[in-house]
N, C-alpha and C positions, 0 to 999 in steps of 0.2 A: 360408587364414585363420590368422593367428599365434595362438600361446595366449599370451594375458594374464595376467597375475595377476588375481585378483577384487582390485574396485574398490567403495569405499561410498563413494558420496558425499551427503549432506545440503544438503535448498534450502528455505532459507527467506527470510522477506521481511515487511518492512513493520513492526519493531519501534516508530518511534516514540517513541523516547525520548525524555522532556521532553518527553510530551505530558500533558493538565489533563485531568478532565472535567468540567465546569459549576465550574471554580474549583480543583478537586483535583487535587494533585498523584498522581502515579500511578509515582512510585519504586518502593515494594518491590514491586508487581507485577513491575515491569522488573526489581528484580536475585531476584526466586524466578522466574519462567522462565529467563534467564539462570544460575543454580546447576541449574535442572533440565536446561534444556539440554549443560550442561555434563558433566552425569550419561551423558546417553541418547548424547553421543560415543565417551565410554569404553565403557558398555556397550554398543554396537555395532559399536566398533571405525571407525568413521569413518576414512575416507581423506583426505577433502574436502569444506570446507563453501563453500556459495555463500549470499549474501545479498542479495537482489535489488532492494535499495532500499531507499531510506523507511528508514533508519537510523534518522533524530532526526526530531522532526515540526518543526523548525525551524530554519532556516538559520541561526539564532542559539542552539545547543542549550547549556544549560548546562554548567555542571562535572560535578555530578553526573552527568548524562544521560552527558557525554564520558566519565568516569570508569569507568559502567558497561559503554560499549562498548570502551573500550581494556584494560580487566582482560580481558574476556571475551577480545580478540585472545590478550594475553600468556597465559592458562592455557588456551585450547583450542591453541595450537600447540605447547604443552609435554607435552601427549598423547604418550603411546607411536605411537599409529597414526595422529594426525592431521597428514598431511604438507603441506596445503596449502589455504587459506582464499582465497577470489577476492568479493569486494566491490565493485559499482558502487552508485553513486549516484540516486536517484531525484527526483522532483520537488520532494521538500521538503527536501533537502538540500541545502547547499550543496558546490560542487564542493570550492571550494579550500582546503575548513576538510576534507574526507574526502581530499585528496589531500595538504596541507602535507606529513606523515609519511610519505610513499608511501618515499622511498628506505629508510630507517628499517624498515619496515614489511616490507619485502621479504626483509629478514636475517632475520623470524622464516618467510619462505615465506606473507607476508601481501600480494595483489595486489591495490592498489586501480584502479578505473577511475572516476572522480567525473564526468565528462562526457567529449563525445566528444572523439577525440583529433586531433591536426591531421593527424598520416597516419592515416584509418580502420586500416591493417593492422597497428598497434600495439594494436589493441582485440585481437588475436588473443592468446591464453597459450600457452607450451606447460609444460607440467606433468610434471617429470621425477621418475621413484623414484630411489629413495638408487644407485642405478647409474648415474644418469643419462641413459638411457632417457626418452624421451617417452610417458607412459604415461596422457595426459588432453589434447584440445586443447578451450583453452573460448573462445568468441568473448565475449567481456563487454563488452557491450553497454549501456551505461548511458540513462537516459531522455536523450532527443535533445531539446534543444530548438527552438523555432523558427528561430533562427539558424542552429542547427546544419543545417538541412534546405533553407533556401530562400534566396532574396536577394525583398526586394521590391520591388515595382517600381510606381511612381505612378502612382495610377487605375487598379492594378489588383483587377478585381471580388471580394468577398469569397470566392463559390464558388471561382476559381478560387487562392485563400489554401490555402483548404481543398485541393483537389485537389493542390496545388503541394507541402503540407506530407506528403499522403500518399504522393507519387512521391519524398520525399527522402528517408521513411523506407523503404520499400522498397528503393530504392536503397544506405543505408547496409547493408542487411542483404545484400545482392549483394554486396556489393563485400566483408564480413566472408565471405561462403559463397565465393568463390571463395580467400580467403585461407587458410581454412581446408580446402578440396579440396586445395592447392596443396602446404600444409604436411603431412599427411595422410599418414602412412608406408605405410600400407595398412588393410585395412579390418576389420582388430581394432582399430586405436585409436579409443577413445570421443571423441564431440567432442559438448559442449555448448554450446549458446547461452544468453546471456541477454539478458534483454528487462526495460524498467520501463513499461508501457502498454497501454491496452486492445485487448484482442483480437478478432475478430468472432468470435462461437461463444459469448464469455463474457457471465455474467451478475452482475449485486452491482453495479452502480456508482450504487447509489444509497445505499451505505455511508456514514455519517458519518466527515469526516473526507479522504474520494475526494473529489478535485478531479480539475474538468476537465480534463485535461492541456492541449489548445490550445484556444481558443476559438472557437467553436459546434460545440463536443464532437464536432468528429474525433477517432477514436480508434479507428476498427475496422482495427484493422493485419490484413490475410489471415492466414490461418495458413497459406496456402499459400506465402506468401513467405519465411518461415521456411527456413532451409537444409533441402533434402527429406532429408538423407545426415545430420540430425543425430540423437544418441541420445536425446539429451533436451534440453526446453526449458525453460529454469526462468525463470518470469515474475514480477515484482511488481506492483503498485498497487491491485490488487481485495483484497478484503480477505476475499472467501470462497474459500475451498479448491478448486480445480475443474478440470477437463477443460477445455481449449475446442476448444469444434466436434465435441468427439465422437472428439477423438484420444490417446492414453494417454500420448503422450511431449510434448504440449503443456499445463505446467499451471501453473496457480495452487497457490502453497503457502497465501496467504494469511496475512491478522495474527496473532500467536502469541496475542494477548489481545484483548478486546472493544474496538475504538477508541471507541465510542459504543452508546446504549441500545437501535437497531436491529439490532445485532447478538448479544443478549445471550442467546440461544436459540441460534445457531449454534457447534456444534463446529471446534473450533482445532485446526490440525494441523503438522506439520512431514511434509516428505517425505526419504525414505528409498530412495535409488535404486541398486540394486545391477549393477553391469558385469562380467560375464565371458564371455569367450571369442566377443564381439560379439554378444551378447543382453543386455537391459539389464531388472531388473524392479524395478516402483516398488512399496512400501510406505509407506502415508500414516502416521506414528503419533499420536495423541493427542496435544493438549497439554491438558493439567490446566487446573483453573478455579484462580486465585489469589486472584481476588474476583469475587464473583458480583455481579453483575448482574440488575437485574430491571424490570420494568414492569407499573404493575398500571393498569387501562383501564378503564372503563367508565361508569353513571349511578351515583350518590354511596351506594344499596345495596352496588354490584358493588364501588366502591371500597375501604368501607367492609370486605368480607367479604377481600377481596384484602389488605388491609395486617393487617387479624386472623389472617389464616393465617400471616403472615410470621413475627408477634410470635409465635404458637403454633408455628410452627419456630424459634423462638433463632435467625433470620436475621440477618446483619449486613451483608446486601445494600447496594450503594449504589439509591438506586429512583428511576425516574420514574413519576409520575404523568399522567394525561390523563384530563380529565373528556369522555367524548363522549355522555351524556345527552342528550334534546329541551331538559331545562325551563334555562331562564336563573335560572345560580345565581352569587349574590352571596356575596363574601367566601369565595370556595374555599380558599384557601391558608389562609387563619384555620382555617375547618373542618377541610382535610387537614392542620394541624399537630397541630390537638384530637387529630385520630386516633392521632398520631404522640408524643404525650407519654411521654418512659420509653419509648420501643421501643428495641430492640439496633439495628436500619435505621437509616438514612437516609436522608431522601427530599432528594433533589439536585435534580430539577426538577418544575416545575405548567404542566401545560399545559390549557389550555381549547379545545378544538377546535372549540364551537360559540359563539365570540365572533363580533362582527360584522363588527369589520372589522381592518384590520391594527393601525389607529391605538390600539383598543382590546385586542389582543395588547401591545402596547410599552407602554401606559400603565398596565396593570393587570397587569406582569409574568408573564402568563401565557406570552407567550412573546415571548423574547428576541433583536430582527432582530439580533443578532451572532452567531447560531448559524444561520442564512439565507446561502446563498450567495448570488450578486448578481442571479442571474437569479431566483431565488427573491422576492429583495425584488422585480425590476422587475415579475415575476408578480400580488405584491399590491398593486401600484400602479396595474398596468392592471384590478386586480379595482377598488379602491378608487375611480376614477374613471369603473368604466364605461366602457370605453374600447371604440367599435362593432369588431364581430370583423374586418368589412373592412380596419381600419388597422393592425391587432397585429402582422401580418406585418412590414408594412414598418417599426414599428417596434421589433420584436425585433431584424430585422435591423442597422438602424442603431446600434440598443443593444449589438450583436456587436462593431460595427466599432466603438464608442466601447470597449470592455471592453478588443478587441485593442491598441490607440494605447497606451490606461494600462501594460497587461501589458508591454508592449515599449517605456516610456519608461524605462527605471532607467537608470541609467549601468553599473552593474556587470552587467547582461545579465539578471539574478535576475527569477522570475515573485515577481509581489508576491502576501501572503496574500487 
């Protein structure tokens, strides 16, 4: 086995820039992780950072949002020790607005991959020190979309959609692992893979914010099909930190900040992965709270006692509310604003979870069907109508096949919000 130099490399994922919460915009979060990020390089001496997706929460990402991820490019690769930044694309991005500057982008040692590419074995990097030695192979693997995986074919059954879309990702990742054995000097050199997609083993996709990747929520890519010879796997679109399946070099870095109010109890982390001499050990570290988040729950006592503690901590939390009481209470939001007079908080949303039906969520703004994914809504529609259990099947399923037709009608290929 050669001796290496030690290697740090940094994986994170899923920033989101120019993304709102209930209306707010969420900049200076974005640029204080971003300055703190930029801190925890230097002081760890960073080799290499990966970003696993989910750059901007929007194929349409503002200036600002743009702003904050191209500074970050130009001052992490002007680092003493940070030689080389690797970037693909995830579902909410759009390719050709994260690839326009790829040539550009490369003179700072900055590799973008925005979708798959027309030879798979161009998704392969090879990552050279100032010697120019090969001292890092990363497969960057960006979220695959449907096209990218399958051809379709008329009248053919939705299962076999499903199955079709999961034989073509496995396949892309075959055809990266062989490229990557090939290229492979010996077996001191580190090779990474990246991934933007659910894994089997993981768990969190029911984070705000997580979209289905393809439609009727295939998504458990094996982790066995993962190149077995890799050092590590740096994944995106979950949005909690985690293992999957129970393997240490397969992981979720997760969102650096809370995307939404479900998440606002979970610790943020960046990973920390160190390479020498063909042993590789991962370090999760902390990311800091920049604005705290909170959710206070209960019948209009518990409520009541929850937004008093807040104001008795000089909180300036943003907060949701949810009343889930027995009694039917009228004029909530009037009441939780009483509460809320002169507090340092903010309370951003009211939810009612013991309203009766959907109609009366939407009509009394307790809560709001544009925060509802679509299966969410057709959920409360077959609630709202009663709908006998015998039929729901057949048609959720139809509802699948109508979601899939929309998703894949754009002219520019793009999954719609």
């Amino acid at each position: 086995m050669s001796e290496y130099e030690k290697l740090k490399l940094l994986h994170t994922s899923d920033w989101h820039l120019g993304a709102t919460l209930c209306g707010r915009r969420r900049l200076d979060e974005a640029e204080a992780f971003v300055r703190w990020l930029l801190q925890l390089l230097e002081k760890e001496q960073i080799n290499i950072v990966i970003i696993a997706g989910d750059v901007f929460d929007s194929v349409m990402p503002g200036n600002a949002a743009q702003e904050i991820y191209y500074r970050f490019l130009a001052e992490a690769s002007a680092l003493p020790d940070c030689r080389h930044i690797v970037v693909i694309g995830g579902n909410h991005d759009s390719p050709s607005l994260l690839e326009a500057p790829a040539a550009l982008l490369e003179r700072l040692n900055v590799y973008v991959t925005g979708e798959a590419s027309e030879h798979l074995t161009d998704e392969v990097i090879e990552l050279c020190n100032r010697s120019g030695r090969v001292e890092m192979l990363v497969g960057a693997v960006p979220y695959l979309r449907d096209r990218d995986l399958r051809s379709s074919a008329e009248g053919e059954a939705f299962a076999d959609k499903e199955q079709n879309l999961l034989n073509g990702l496995v396949n892309h990742y075959s055809i990266i692992g062989c490229e990557l054995e090939k290229r492979r000097l010996d077996s001191g050199t580190p090779v990474v893979v990246t991934g933007h997609l659910f894994a089997a083993g993981a768990s969190g996709n029911n984070d705000e914010g997580v979209r289905d990747l393809y439609v009727g929520g295939l998504a458990a890519f094996p982790g066995n099909a993962f190149p077995a010879f890799a050092d590590y796997v740096a994944l995106g679109h979950l949005h909690a930190a985690q293992k999957v399946g129970g393997s240490d070099y397969i992981r979720y870095s997760g969102s650096p900040v809370p995307v939404g109010f479900n998440e606002c109890k979970r610790q943020k982390y960046v990973n920390v992965v160190e390479f020498e001499s063909g042993s590789c050990k991962i370090i999760p570290h902390e990311v800091p709270v920049f604005r705290e988040l909170c959710t206070v729950s209960g019948n209009m006592a518990e409520i009541e006692a929850g937004l008093t503690e807040l104001r008795l901590k000089n909180s300036h939390a943003w907060v949701s509310v949810e009343y889930t009481g027995d009694e039917l209470i009228a004029g909530l939001r009037d009441k939780v604003n009483a509460m809320c007079e002169d507090a340092p908080f903010e309370v951003l949303r009211i939810r009612n979870s013991v309203a009766q039906t959907f109609h009366d969520f939407a009509c009394q703004n307790y809560e709001d069907p544009a925060e509802l994914n679509p299966n969410e809504v057709f959920e409360r529609f077959l609630e709202l109508r009663a709908i006998p259990d015998e039929q729901r099947n057949m048609l959720r399923e139809a509802y699948s096949e109508i979601l899939y037709e929309y998703h894949n009608a754009g002219s520019d290929g793009e999954l719609k919000s």
